[in-house]
C-alpha positions as CSV (number, residue, x, y, z in Angstrom):
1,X,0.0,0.0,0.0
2,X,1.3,3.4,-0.7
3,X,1.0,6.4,1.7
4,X,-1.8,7.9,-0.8
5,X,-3.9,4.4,-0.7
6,X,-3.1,4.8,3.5
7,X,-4.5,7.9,3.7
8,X,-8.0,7.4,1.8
9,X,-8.2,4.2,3.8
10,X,-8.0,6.6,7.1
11,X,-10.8,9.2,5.7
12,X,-12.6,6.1,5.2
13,X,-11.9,4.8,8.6
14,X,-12.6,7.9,10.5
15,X,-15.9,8.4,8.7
16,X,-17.5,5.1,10.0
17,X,-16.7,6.3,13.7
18,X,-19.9,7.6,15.2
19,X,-20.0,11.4,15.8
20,X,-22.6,10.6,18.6
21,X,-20.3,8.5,20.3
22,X,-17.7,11.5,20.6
23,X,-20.3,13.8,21.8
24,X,-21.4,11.6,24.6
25,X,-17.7,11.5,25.4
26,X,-17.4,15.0,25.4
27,X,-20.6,15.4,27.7
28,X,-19.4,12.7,29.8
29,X,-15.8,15.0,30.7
30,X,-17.5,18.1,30.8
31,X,-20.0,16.9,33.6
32,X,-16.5,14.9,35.3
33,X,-15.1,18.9,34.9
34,X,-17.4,20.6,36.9
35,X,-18.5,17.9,39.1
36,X,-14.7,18.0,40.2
37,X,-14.6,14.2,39.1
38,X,-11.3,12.2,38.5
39,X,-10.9,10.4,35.0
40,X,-8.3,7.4,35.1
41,X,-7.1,6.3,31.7
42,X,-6.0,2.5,31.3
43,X,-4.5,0.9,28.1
44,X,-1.7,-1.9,27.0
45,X,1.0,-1.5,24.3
46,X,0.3,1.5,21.8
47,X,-3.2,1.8,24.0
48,X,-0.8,2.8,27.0
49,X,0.7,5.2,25.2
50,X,-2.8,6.7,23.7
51,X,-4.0,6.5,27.5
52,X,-0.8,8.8,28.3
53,X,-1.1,11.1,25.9
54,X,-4.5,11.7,26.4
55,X,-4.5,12.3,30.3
56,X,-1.9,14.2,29.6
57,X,-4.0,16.4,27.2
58,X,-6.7,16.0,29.3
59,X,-5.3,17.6,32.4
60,X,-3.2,20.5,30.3
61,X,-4.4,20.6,27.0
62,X,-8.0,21.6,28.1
63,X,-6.6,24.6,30.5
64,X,-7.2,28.3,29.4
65,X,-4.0,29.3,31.5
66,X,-1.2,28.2,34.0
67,X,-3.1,30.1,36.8
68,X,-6.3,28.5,36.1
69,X,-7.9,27.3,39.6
70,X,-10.7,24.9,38.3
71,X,-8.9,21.8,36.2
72,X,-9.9,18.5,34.6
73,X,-8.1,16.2,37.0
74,X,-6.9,13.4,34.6
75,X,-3.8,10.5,35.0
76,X,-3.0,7.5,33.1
77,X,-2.4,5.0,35.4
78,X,-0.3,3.0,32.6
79,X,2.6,5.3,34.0
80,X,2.7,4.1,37.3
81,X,5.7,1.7,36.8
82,X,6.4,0.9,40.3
83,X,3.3,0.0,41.2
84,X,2.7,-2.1,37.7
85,X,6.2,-3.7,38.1
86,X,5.0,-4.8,41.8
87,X,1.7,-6.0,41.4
88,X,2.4,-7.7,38.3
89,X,5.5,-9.6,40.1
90,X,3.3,-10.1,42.9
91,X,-0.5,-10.7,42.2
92,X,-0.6,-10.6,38.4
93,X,-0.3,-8.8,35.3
94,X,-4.2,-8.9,35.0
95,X,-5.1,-6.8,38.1
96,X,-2.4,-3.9,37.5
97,X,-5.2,-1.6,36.9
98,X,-8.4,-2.2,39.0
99,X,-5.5,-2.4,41.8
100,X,-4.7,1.1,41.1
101,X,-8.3,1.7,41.1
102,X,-9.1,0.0,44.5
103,X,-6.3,2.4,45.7
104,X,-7.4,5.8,44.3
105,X,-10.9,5.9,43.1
106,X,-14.2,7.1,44.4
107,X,-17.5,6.8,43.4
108,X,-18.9,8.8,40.4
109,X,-15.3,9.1,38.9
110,X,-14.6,8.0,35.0
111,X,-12.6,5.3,33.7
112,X,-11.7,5.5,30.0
113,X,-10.3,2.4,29.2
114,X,-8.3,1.8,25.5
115,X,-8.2,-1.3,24.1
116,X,-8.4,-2.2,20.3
117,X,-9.4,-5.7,21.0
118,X,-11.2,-5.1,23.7
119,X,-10.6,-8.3,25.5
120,X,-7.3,-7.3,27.6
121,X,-8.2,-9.5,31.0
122,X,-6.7,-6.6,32.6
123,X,-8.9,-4.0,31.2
124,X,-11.9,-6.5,31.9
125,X,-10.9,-6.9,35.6
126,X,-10.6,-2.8,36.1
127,X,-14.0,-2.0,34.7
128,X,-15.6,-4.7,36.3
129,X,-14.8,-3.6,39.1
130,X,-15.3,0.2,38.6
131,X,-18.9,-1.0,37.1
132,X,-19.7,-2.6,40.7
133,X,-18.3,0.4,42.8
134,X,-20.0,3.2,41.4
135,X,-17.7,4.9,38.5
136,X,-18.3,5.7,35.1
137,X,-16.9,3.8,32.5
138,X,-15.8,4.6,28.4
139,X,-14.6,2.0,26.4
140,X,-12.5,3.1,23.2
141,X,-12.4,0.3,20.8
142,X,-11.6,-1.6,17.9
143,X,-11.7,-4.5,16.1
144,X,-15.6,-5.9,17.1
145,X,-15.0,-4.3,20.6
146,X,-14.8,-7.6,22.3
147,X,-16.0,-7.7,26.0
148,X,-15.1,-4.1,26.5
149,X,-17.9,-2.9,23.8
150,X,-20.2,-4.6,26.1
151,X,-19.8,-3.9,29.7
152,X,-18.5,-0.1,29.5
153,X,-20.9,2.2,30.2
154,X,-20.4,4.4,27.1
155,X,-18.1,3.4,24.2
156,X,-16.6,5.0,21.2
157,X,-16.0,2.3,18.4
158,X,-13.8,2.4,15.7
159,X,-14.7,-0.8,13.7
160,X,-11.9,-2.2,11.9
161,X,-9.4,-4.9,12.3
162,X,-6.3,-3.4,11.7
163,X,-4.5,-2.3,15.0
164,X,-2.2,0.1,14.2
165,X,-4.2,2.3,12.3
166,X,-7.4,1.7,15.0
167,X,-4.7,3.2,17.6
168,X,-4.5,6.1,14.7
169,X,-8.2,6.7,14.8
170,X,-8.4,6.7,18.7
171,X,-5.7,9.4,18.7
172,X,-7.2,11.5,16.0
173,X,-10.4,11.1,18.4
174,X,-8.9,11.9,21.3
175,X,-6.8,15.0,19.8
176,X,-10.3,16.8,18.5
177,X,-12.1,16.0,22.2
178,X,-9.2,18.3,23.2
179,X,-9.7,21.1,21.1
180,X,-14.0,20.6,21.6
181,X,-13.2,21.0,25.2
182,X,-10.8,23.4,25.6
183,X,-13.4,26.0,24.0
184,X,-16.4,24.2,26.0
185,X,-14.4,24.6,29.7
186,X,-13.9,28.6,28.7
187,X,-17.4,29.1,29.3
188,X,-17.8,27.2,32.6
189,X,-16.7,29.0,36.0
């Protein structure tokens, strides 16, 4: 495939996403904004990475200024290496996240978990338990959205079965939710 054959096949990609999906997304972190509400973001592999990127975004990307009191609180908790590294060693790779979650979460906060095949046992383990203790949960998909697709609360689905450019799509995503809600938190005191 050439770059000009990749690129129609990423129009064509990002045009079978949903727009509804990405507003309810949208809605969902505005209300987590002024509510004052954590959002966790959990992912493996290039999903990690997307999860960094975007609680980065989330937390700095949406702020009007360095002096700005009221704040999207946001962390990826794919960038907690000690605690991974331990837990892994000492419980299991597949409870590395709802761990974290037992540890810092409350009721009524968000959990967007990434996961293109939406199978990952450990990304099934942290949202079942955020399901039964009260937080909200966003599943970004891929592939046929697996087990993920079903349990999340809210999902945002990009159907195809290609991984590395379904990580593409979930970036693109996640980049224009930034920019939407930078100029939505401008109006909100």
């Amino acid at each position: 495939m050439d770059f000009k054959s990749y690129k129609t096949m990423m129009t064509e990609v990002v045009d079978t996403v949903n727009e509804k999906e990405i507003d309810k997304l949208m809605d969902m972190l505005v209300d987590a904004y002024k509510n004052d509400k954590f959002v966790y973001v959990i992912g493996n592999g290039g999903s990690a990475a997307n999860a960094s990127h975007l609680a980065q975004d989330l937390a700095k990307g949406t702020r009007k200024s360095a002096d700005q009191q009221r704040r999207l609180k946001a962390l990826s908790l794919t960038d907690n290496t000690p605690f991974i590294t331990a837990q892994g060693n000492d419980e299991g790779y597949d409870t590395i996240f709802e761990q974290q979650l037992r540890t810092f979460a409350r009721k009524g906060d968000y959990v967007i978990a990434i996961s293109g095949s939406g199978n990952s046992p450990n990304i099934i383990k942290a949202i079942e338990w955020a399901n039964n203790n009260g937080l909200v949960t966003i599943g970004v998909t891929g592939y046929d959205g697996g087990k993920l697709l079903k349990m999340a609360h809210h999902t945002v689905h990009v159907p195809l079965n290609e991984m590395c450019t379904a990580e593409s799509v979930h970036s693109v995503i996640f980049h224009y939710v930034i920019l939407e809600l930078r100029e939505k938190f401008k109006d909100i005191k």
